[in-house]
N, CA, C and O atoms as a DFTB+ gen file, in Angstrom:
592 C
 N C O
     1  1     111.786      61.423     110.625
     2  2     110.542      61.535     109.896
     3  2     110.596      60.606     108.703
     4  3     111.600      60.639     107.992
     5  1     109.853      59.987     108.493
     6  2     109.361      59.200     107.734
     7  2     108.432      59.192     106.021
     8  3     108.437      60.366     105.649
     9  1     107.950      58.608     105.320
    10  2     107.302      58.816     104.717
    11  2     105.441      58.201     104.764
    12  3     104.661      57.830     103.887
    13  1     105.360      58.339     106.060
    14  2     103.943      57.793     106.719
    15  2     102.731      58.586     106.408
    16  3     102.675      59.553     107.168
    17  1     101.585      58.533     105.449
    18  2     100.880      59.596     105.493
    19  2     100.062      60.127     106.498
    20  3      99.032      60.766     106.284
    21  1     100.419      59.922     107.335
    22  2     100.298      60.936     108.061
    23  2     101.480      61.794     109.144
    24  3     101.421      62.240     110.290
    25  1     102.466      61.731     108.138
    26  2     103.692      62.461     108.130
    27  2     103.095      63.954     107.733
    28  3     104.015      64.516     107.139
    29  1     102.200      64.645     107.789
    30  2     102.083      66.178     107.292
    31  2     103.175      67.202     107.000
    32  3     103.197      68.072     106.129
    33  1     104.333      66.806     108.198
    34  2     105.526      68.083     108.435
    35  2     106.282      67.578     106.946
    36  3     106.478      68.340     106.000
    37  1     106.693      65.962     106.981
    38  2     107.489      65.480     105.963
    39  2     106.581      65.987     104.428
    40  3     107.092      66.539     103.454
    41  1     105.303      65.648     104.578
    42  2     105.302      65.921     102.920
    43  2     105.365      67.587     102.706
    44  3     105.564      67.961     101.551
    45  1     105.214      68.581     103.718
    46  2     105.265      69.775     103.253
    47  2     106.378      70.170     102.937
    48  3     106.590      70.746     101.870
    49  1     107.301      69.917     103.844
    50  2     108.865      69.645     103.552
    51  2     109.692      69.138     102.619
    52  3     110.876      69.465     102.541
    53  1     108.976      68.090     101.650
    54  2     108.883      67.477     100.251
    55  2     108.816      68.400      99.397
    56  3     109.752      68.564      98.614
    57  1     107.594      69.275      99.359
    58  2     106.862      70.083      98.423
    59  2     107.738      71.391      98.374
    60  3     107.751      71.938      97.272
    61  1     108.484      71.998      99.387
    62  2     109.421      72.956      99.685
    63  2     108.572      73.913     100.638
    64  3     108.930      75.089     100.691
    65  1     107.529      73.522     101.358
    66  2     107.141      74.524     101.923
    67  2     107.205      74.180     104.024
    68  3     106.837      73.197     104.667
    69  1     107.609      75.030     104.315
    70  2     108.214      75.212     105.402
    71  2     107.210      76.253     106.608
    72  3     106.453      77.189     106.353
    73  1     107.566      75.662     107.892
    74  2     106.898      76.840     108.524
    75  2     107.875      77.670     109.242
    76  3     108.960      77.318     109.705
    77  1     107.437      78.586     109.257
    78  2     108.718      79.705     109.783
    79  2     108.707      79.881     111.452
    80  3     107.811      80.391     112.125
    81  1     109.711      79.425     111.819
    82  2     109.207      79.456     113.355
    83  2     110.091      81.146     114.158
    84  3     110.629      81.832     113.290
    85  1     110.171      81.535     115.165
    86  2     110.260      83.132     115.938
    87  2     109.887      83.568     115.156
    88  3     109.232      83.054     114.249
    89  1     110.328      85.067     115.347
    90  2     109.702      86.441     114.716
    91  2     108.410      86.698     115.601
    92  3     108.068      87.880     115.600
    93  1     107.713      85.947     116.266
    94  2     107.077      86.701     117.217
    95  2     107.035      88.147     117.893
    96  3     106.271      89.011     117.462
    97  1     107.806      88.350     118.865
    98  2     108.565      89.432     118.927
    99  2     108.683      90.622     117.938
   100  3     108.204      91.736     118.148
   101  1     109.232      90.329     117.065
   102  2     108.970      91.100     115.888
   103  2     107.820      91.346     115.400
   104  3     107.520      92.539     115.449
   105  1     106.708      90.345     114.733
   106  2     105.403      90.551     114.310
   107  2     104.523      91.076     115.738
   108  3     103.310      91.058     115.530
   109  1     104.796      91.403     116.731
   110  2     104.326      92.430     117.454
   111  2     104.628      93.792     117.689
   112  3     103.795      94.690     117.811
   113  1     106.211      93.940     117.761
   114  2     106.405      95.305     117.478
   115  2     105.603      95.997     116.359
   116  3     105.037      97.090     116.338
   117  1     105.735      94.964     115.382
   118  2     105.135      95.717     114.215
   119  2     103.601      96.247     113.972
   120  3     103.144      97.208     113.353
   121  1     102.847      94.885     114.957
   122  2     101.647      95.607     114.686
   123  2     101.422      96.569     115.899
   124  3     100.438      97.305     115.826
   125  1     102.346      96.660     117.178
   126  2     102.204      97.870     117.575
   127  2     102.478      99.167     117.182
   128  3     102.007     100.173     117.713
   129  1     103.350      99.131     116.115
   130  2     103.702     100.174     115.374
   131  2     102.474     100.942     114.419
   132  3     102.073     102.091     114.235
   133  1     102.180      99.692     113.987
   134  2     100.664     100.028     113.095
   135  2      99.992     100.755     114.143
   136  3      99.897     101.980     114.220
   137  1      99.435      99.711     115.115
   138  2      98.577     100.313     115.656
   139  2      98.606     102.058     116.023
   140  3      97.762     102.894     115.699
   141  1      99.799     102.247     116.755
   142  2     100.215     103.328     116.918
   143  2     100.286     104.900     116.173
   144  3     100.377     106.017     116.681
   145  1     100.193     104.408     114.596
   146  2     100.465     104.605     113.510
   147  2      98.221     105.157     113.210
   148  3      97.529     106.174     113.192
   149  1      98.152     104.526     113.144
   150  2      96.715     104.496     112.746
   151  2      95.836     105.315     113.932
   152  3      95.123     106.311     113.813
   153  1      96.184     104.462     115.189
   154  2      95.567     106.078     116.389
   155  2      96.307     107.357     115.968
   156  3      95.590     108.349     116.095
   157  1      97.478     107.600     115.527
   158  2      97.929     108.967     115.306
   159  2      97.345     109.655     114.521
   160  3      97.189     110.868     114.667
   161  1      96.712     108.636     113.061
   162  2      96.243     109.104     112.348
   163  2      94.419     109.628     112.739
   164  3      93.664     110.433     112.194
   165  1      94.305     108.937     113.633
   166  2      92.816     108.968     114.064
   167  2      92.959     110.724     114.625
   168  3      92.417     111.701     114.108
   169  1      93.673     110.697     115.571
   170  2      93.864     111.958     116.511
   171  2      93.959     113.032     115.593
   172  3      93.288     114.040     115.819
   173  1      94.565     112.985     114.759
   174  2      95.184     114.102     113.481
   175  2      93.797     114.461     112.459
   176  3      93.461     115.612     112.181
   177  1      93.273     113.546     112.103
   178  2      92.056     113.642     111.382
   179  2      90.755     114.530     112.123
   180  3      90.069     115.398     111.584
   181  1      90.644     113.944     113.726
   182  2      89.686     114.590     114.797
   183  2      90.196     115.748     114.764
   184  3      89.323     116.602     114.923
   185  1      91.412     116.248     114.604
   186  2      91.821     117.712     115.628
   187  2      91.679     118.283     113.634
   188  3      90.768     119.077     113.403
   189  1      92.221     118.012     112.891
   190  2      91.968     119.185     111.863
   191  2      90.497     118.868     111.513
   192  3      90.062     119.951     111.120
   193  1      89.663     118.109     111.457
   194  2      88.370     118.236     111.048
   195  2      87.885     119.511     112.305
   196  3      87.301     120.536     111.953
   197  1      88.212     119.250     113.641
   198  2      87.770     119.893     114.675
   199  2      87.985     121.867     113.959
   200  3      87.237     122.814     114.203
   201  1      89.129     121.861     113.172
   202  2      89.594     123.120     112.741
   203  2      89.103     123.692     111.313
   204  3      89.556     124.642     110.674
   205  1      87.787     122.616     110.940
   206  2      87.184     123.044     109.901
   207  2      87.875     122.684     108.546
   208  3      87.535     123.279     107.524
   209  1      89.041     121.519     108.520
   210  2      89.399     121.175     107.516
   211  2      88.656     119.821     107.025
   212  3      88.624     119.009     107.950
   213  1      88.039     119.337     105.821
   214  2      87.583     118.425     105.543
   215  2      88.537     117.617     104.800
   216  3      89.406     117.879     103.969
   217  1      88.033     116.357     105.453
   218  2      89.313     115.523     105.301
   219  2      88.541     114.419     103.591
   220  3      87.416     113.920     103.627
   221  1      89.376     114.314     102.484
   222  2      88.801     113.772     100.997
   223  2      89.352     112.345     101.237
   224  3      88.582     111.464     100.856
   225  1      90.622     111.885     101.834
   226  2      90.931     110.825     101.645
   227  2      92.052     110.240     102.972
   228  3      92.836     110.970     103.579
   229  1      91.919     109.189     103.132
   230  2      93.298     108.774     104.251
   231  2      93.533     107.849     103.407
   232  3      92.867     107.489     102.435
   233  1      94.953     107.302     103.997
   234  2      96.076     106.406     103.442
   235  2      96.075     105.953     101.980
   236  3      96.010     104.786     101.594
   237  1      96.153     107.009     101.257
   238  2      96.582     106.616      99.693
   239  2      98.309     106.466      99.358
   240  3      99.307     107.157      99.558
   241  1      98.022     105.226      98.773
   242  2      99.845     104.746      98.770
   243  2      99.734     104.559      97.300
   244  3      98.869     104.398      96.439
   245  1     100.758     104.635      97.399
   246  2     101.673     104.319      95.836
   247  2     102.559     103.660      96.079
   248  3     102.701     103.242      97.229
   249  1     103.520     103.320      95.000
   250  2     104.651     101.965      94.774
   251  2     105.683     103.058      95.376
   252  3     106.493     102.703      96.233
   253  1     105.650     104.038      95.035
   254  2     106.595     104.764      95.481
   255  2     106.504     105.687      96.386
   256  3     107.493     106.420      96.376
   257  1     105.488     106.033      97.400
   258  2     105.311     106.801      98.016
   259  2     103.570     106.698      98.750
   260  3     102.633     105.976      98.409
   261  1     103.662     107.763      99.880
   262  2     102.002     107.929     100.568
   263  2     101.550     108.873     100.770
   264  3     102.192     109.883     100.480
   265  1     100.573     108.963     101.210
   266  2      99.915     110.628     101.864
   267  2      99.185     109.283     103.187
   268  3      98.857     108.097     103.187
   269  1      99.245     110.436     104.140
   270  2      98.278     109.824     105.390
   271  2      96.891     110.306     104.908
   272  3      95.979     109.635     104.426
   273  1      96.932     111.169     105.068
   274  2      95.821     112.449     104.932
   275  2      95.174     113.367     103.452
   276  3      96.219     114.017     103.412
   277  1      94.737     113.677     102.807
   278  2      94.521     114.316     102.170
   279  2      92.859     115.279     102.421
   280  3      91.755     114.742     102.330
   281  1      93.092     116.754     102.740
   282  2      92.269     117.079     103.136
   283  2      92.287     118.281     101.744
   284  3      92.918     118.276     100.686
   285  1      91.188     119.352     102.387
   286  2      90.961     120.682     102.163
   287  2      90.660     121.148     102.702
   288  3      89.767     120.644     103.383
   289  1      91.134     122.884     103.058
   290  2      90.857     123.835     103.760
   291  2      90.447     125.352     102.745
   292  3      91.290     126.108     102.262
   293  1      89.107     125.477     102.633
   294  2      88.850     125.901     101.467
   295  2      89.352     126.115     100.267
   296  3      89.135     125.221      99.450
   297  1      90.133     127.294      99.809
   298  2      90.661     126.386      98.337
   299  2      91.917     125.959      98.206
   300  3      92.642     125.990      97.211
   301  1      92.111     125.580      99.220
   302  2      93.611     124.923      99.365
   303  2      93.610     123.428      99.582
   304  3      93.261     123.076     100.709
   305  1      94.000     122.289      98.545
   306  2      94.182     121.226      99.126
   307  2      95.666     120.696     100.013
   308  3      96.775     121.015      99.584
   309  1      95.561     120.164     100.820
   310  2      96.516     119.773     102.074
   311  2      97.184     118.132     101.984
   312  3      96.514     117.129     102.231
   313  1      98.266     118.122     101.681
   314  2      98.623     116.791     101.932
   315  2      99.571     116.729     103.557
   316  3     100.518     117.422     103.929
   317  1      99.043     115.915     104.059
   318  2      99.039     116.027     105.560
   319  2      99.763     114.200     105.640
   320  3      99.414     113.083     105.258
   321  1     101.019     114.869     106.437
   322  2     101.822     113.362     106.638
   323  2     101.907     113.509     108.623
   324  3     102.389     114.414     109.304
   325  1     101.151     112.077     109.094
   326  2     101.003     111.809     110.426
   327  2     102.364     111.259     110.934
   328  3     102.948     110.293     110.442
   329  1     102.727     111.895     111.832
   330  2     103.931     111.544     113.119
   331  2     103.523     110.903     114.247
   332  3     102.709     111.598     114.854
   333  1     103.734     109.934     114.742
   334  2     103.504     109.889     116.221
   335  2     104.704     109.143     116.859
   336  3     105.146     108.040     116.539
   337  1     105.053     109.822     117.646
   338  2     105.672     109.085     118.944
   339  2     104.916     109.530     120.464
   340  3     104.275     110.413     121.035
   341  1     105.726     107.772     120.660
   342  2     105.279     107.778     122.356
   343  2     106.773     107.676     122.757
   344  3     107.786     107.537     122.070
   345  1     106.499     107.836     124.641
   346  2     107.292     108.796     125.335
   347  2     108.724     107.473     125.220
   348  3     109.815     108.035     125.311
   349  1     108.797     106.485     125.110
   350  2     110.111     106.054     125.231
   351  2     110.414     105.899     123.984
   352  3     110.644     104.714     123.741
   353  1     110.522     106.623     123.033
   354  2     111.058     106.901     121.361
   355  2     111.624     107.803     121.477
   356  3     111.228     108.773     122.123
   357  1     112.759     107.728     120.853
   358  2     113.957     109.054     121.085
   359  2     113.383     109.954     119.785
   360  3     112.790     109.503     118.805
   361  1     113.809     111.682     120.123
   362  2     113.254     112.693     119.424
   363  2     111.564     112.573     119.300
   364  3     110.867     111.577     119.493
   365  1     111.084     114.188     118.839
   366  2     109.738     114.478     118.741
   367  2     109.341     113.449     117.283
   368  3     109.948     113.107     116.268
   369  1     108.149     113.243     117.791
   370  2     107.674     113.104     116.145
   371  2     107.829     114.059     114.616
   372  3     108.093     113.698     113.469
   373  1     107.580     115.202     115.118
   374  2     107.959     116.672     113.785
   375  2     109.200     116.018     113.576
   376  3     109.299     115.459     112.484
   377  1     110.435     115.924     114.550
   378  2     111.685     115.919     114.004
   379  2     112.017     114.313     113.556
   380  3     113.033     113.681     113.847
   381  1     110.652     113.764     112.623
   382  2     110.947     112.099     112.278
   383  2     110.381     112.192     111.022
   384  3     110.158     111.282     110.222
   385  1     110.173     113.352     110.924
   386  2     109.993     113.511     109.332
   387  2     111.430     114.001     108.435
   388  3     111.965     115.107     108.358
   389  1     111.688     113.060     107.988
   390  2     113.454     113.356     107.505
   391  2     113.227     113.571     105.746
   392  3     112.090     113.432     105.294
   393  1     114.166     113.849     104.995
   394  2     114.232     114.672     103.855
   395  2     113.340     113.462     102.246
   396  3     112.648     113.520     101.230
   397  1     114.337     112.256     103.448
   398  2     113.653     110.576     102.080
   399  2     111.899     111.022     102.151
   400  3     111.224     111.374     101.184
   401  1     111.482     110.899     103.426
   402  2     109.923     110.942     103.898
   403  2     109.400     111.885     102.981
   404  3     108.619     111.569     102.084
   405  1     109.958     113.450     103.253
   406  2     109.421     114.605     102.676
   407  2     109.450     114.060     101.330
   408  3     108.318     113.611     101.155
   409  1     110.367     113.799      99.951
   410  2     110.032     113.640      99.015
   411  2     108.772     112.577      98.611
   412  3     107.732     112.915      98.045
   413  1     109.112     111.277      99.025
   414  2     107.718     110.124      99.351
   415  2     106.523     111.232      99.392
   416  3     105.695     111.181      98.483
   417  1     106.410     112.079     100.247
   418  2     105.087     112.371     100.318
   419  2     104.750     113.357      98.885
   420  3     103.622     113.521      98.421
   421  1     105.790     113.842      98.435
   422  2     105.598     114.647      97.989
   423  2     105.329     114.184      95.947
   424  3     104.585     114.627      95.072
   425  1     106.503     113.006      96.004
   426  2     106.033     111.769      94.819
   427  2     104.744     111.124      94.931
   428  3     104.097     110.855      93.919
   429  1     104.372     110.889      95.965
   430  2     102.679     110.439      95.993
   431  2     101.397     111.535      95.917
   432  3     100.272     111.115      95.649
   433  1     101.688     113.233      96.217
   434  2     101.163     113.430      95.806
   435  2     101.016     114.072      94.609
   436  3      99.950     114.513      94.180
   437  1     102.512     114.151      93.844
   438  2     102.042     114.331      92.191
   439  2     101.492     113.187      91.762
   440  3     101.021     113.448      90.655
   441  1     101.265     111.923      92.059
   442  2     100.444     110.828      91.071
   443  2      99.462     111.207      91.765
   444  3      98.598     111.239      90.889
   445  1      98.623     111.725      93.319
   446  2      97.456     111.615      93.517
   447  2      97.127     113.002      92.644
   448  3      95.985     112.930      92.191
   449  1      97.569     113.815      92.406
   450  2      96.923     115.202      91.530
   451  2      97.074     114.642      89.596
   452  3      96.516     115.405      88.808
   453  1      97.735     113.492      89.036
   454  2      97.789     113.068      88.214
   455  2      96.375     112.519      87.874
   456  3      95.830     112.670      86.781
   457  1      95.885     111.912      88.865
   458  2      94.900     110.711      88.786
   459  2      93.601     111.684      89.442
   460  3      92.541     111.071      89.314
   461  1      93.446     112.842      90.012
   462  2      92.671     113.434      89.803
   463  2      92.785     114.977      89.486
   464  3      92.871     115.866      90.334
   465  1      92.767     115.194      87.651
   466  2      92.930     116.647      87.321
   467  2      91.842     117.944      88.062
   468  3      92.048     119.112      88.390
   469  1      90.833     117.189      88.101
   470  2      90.222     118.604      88.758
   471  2      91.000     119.209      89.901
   472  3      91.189     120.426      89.920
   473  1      91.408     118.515      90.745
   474  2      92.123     119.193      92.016
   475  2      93.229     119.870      91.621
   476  3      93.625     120.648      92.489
   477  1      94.161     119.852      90.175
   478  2      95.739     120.048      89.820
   479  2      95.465     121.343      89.556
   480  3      96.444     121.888      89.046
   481  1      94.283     122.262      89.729
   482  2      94.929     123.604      89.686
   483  2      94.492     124.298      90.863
   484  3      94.390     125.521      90.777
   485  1      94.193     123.683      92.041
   486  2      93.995     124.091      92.992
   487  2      95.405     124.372      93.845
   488  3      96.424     123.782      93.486
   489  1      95.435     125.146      94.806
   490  2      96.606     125.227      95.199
   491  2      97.127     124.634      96.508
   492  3      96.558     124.674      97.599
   493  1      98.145     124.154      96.257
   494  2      98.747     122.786      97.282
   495  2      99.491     123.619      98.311
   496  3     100.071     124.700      98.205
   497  1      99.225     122.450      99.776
   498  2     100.249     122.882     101.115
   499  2     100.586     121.539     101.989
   500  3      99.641     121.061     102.616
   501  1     101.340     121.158     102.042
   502  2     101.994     119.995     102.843
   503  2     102.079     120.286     104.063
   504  3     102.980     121.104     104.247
   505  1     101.392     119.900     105.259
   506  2     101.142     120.041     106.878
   507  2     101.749     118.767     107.560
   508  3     101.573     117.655     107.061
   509  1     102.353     118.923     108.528
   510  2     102.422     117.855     109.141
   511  2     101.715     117.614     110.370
   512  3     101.767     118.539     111.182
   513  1     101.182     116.772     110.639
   514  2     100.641     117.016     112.508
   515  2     101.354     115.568     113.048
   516  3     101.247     114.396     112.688
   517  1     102.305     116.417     114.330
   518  2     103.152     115.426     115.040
   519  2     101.801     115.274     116.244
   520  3     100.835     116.002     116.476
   521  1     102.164     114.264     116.710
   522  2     101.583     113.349     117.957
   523  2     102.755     113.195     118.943
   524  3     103.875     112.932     118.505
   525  1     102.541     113.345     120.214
   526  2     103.603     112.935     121.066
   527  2     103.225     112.479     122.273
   528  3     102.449     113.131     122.972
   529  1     103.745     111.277     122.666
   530  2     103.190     111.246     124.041
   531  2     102.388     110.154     124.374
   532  3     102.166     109.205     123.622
   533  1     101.823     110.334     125.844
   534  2     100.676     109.703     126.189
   535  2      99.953     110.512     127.532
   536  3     100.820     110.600     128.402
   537  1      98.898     111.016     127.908
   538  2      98.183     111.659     126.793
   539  2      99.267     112.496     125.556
   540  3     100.352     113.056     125.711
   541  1      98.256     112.236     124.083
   542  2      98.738     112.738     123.302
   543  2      99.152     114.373     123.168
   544  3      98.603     115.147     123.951
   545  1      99.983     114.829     122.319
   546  2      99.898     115.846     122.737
   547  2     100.053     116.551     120.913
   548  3     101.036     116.173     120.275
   549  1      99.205     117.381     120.334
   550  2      99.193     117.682     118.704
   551  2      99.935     118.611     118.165
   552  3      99.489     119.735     118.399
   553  1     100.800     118.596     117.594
   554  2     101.280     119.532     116.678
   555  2     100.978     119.911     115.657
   556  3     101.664     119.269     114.862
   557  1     100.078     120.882     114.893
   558  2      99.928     120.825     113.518
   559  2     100.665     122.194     113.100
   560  3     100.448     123.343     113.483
   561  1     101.537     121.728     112.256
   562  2     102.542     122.223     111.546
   563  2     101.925     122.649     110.310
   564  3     101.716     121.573     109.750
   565  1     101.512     123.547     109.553
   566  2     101.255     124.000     108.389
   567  2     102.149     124.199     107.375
   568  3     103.211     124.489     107.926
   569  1     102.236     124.199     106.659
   570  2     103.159     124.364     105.474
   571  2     104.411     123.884     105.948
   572  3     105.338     124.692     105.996
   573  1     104.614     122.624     106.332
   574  2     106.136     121.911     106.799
   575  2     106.623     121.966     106.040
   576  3     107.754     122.267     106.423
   577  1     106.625     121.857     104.687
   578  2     107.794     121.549     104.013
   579  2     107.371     122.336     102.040
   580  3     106.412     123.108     102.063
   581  1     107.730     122.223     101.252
   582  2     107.800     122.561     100.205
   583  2     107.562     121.413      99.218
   584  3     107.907     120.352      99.737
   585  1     106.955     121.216      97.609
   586  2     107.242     120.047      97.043
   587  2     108.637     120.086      95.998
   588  3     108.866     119.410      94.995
   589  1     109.315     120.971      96.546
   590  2     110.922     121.600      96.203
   591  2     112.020     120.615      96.580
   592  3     113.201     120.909      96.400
């Protein structure tokens, strides 16, 4: 390579900027993961709205943590963390919620009850609803876990 202008690869290569070549492979797993990730959340939202819970918010993140879900079931607000696996993923989805996860959810939702006081004296329950499968198949777990 040369310094010909219409060398494009050479002057980007000058400038320090580079193109990244594989990871293909990878940047598909991943957005199948999303994807996967986001129908679970779809399914989970249909089946507790279906159960009369109204759903206030999906995917609120923080630097340090998320909620999938944030609903209410009359005066109880629900922070609801989505599972899904499909059938060639080892273990259920319920059992992929591990102890790091439980706190994450549980650090995101003291800043989401920070950032809105009216809800902070309402009284809190952490649900999980696993997904499994194909057809899916729902678990909703009520009070999974503690913010203990």
């Amino acid at each position: 390579m040369g310094e010909d202008a219409g060398d494009w690869k050479w002057k980007l290569k000058t400038l320090g900027i580079s193109r990244r070549r594989g990871g293909g492979a990878a940047r598909r797993s991943d957005l199948r993961r999303i994807e996967t990730g986001r129908g679970g959340e779809e399914i989970a939202t249909r089946h507790l709205e279906e159960r009369g819970l109204t759903i206030l918010e999906r995917n609120v993140r923080f630097r340090d943590g998320e909620i999938d879900l944030v609903a209410e079931e009359g005066p109880v607000l629900v922070f609801v963390e989505v599972r899904r696996r499909t059938a060639g993923e080892t273990g259920t989805a319920a059992e992929s919620v591990t102890d790091r996860k439980r706190a994450r959810v549980v650090r995101a939702a003291r800043r989401w009850l920070a950032g809105h006081p009216r809800q902070a004296a309402r009284p809190v329950r952490f649900d999980v609803v696993a997904v499994d499968g194909e057809p899916p198949v729902v678990e909703w777990i009520r009070g999974a876990f503690d913010a203990e």
